[in-house]
C-alpha positions as CSV (number, residue, x, y, z in Angstrom):
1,X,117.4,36.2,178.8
2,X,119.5,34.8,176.0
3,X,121.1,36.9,173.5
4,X,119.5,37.0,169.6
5,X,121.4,35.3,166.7
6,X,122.4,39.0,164.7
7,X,122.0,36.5,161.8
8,X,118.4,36.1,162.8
9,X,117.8,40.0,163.2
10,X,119.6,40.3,160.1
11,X,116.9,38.1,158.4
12,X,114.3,40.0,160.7
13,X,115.1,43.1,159.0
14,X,114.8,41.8,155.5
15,X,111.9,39.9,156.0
16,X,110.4,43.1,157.4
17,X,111.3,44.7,154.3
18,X,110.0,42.2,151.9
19,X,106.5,42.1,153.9
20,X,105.8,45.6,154.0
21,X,107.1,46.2,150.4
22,X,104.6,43.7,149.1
23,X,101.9,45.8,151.0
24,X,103.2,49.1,149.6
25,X,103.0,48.0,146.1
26,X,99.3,46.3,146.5
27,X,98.0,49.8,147.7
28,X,100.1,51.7,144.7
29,X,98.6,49.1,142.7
30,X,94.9,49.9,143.5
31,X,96.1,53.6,143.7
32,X,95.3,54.0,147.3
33,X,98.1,56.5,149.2
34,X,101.3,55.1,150.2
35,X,101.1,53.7,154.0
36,X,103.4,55.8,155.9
37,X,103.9,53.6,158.8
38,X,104.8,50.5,156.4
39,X,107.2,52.6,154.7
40,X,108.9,53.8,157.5
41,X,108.8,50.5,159.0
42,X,110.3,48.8,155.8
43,X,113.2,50.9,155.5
44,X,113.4,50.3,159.3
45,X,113.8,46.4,159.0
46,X,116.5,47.7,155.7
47,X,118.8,49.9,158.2
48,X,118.3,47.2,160.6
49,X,120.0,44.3,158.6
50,X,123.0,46.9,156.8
51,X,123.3,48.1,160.5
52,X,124.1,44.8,161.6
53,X,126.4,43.7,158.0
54,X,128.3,47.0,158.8
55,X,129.1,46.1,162.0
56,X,129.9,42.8,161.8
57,X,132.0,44.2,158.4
58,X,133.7,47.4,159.4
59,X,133.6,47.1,163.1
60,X,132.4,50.2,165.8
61,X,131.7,53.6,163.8
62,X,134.1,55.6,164.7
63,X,134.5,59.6,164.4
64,X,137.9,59.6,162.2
65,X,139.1,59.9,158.8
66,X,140.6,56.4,158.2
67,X,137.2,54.7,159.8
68,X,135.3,56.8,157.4
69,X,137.5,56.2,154.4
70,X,137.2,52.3,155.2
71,X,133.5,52.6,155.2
72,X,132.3,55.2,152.4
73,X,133.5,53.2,149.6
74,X,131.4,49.9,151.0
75,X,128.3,48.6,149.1
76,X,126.6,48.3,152.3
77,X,127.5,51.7,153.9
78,X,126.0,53.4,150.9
79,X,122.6,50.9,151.1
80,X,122.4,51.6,154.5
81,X,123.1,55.6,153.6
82,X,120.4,55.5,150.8
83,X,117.9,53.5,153.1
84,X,118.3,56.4,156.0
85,X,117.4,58.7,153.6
86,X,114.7,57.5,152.7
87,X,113.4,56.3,155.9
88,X,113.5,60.4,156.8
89,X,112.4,61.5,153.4
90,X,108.7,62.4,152.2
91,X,107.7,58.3,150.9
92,X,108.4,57.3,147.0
93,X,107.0,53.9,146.8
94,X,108.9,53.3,143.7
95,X,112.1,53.4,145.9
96,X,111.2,50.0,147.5
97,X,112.3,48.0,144.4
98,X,116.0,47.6,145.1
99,X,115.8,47.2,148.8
100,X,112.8,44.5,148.4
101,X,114.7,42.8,145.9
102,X,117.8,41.7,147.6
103,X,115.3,41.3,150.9
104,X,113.9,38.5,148.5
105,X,117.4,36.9,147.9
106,X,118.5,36.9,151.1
107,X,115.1,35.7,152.8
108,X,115.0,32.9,150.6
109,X,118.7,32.1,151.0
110,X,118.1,32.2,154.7
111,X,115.1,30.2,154.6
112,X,116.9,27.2,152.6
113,X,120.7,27.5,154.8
114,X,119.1,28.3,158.0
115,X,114.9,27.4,158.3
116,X,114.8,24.2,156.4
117,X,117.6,22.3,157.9
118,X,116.3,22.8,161.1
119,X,112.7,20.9,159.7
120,X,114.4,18.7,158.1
121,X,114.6,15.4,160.2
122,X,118.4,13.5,159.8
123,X,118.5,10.2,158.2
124,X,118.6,7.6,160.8
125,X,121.8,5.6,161.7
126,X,122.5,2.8,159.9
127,X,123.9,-0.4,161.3
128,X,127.9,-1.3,160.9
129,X,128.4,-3.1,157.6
130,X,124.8,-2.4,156.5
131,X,123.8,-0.9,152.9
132,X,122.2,2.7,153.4
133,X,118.6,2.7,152.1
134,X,117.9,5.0,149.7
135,X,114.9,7.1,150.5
136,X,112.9,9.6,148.6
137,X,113.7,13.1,149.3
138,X,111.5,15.2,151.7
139,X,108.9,18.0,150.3
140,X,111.2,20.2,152.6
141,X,114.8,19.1,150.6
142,X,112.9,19.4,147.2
143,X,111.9,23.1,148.1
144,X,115.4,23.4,149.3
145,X,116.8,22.6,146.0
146,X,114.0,24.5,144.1
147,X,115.3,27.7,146.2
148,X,118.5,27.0,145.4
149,X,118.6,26.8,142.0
150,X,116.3,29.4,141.4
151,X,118.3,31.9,143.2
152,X,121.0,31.1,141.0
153,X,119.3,31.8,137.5
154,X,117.1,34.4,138.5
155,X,120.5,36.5,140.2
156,X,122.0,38.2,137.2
157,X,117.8,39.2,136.2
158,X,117.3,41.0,139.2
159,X,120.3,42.6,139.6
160,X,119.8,44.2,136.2
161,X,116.5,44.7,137.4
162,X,117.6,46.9,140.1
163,X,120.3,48.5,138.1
164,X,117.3,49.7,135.7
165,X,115.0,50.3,138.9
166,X,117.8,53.1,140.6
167,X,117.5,55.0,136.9
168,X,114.0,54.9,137.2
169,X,113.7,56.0,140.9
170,X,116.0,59.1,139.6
171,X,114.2,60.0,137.0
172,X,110.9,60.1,139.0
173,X,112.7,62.4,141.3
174,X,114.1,64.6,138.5
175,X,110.2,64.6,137.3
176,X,109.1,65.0,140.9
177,X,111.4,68.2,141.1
178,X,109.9,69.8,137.9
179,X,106.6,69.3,139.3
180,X,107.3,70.9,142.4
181,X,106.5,67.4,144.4
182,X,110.0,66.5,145.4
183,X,112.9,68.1,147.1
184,X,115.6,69.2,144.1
185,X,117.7,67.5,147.2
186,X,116.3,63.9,146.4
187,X,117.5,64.0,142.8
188,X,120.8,65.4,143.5
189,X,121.4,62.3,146.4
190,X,120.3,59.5,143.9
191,X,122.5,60.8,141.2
192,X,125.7,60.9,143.0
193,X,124.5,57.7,144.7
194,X,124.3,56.0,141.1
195,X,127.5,57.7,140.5
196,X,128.6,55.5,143.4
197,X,127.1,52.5,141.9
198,X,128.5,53.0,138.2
199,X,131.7,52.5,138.9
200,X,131.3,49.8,141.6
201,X,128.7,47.7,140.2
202,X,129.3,45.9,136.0
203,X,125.3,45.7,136.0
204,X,124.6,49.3,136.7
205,X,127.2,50.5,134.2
206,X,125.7,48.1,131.6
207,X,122.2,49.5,132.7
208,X,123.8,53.3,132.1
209,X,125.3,52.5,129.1
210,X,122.8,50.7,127.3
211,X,120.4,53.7,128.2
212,X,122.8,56.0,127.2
213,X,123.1,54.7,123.5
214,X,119.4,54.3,123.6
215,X,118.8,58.4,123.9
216,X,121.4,58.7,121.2
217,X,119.9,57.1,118.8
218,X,116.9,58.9,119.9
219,X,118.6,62.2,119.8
220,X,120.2,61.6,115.8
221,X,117.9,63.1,113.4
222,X,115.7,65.3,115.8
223,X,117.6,68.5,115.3
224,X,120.7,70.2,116.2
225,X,119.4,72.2,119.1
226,X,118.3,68.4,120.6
227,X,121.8,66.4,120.1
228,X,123.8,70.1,121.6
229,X,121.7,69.8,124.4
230,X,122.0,65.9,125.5
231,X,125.7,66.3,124.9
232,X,126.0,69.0,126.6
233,X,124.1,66.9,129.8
234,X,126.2,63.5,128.3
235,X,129.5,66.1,129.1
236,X,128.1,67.6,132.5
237,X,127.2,64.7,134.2
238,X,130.7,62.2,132.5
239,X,133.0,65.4,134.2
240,X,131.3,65.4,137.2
241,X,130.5,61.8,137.6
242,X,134.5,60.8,136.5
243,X,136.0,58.8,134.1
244,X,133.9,56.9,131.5
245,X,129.6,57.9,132.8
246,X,127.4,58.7,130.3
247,X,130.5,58.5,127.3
248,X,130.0,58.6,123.9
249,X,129.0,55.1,121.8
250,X,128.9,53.7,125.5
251,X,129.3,50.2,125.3
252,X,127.9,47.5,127.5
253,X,130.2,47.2,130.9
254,X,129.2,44.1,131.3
255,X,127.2,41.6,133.3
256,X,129.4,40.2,135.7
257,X,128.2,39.2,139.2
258,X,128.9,42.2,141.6
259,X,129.4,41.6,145.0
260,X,126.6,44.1,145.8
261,X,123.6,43.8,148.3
262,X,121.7,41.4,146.2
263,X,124.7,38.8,145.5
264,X,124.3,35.1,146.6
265,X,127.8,35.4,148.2
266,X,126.9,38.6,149.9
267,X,124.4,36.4,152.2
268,X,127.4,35.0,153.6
269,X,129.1,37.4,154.4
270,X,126.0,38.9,156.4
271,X,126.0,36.1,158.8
């Protein structure tokens, strides 16, 4: 039996993802209760393909310090992290986002480098000293293009989108804590995992900063008891998350492209 492309498993995984995070959101949508099984198999097809990039990245897992020092501080280590808890978690559908989001970048990506090509019959030969005919492009190169460029605008949108979309999956878990629906565990993980992201990723620090100045101009005016008690959580969570989270008159960090999950260049380097 011939070995499986881990390039094709890799898209495996994310189109697993994609598929069952569409059906997730259409039952949230019409408020029905989250599918179990299509959670746990969507995060299933997402530690399937950052299994494989962490492999093929960082080699073996291996039980000492300088493996684990190589790996901790990788984009894909901490996805793959984040996706295992979840996968053994009690289900927030809201947590999808991200994960379906690069799933949808990379399955398209695959779909134009690896699918289409393959459907795409080759010009035939031409004869010695003969003028090549032009021909009208395929349906198939035209969608191939399409892909192509769209992926390209629509990057930078969607990874602010899931810069905003790991806030909001925090602040549900905060609010799921106060309710006494979620773990106080849940919140603590996604915190330090932002924490993680802030300083590795410009978009989530823009996302953190730009929320940031947004409660303090909420905060001035509403009282003294209201601005002591946001700084005081502004000065908790900058000492423990280090240098620069949550400062004061945060500024944007910027919008450069991050080489995180969701990056075009990133598809390479899962191949």
């Amino acid at each position: 039996m011939p070995a499986v492309d881990p390039h094709y498993l890799w898209a495996m995984g994310h189109g697993i993802m994609l598929l069952s995070a569409g059906y997730i959101m259409l039952q949230t949508v019409f408020f029905r209760p989250t599918p179990t099984k299509t959670y746990k198999l969507a995060y299933t097809g997402a530690l399937l393909s950052y299994s494989i990039v962490v492999f093929k990245s960082l080699g073996r897992p291996q039980a000492n310090a300088a493996w684990i020092r190589r790996a901790l501080p990788d984009e894909n280590v901490q996805y793959a992290i984040l996706a295992f808890y979840w996968w053994i978690s009690k289900p927030v559908n809201v947590s999808i986002l991200p994960f379906a989001t690069f799933s949808l970048f990379h399955c398209l990506t695959f779909l134009r480098t690896n699918i289409i090509p393959k459907l795409v019959p080759a010009p035939p030969p031409q004869a010695a000293g003969s003028q090549q005919a032009q021909r009208p492009p395929a349906l198939l190169e035209t969608v191939s293009r399409r892909i192509q460029v769209w992926v390209k605008v629509n990057y930078d949108v969607a990874m602010r989108f899931v810069a905003y979309c790991e806030i909001l999956i925090m602040a549900r878990l905060v609010l799921g804590v106060v309710t006494f629906r979620t773990s106080v565990i849940a919140p603590i993980f996604m915190i330090h995992f932002i924490r993680l992201r802030y300083h590795a990723s410009p978009f989530t620090r823009t996302a953190v900063d730009t929320i940031t100045v947004y409660i303090d101009n909420f905060a001035t005016g509403k009282g003294p008891a209201v601005q002591n008690g946001w700084n005081t959580i502004k000065r908790i969570i900058g000492a423990w998350g280090g240098q620069g989270l949550l400062r004061n008159g945060a500024a944007g960090g910027g919008t450069g492209q991050a080489a995180g999950p969701g990056a075009q260049g990133a598809a390479a380097a899962r191949r």
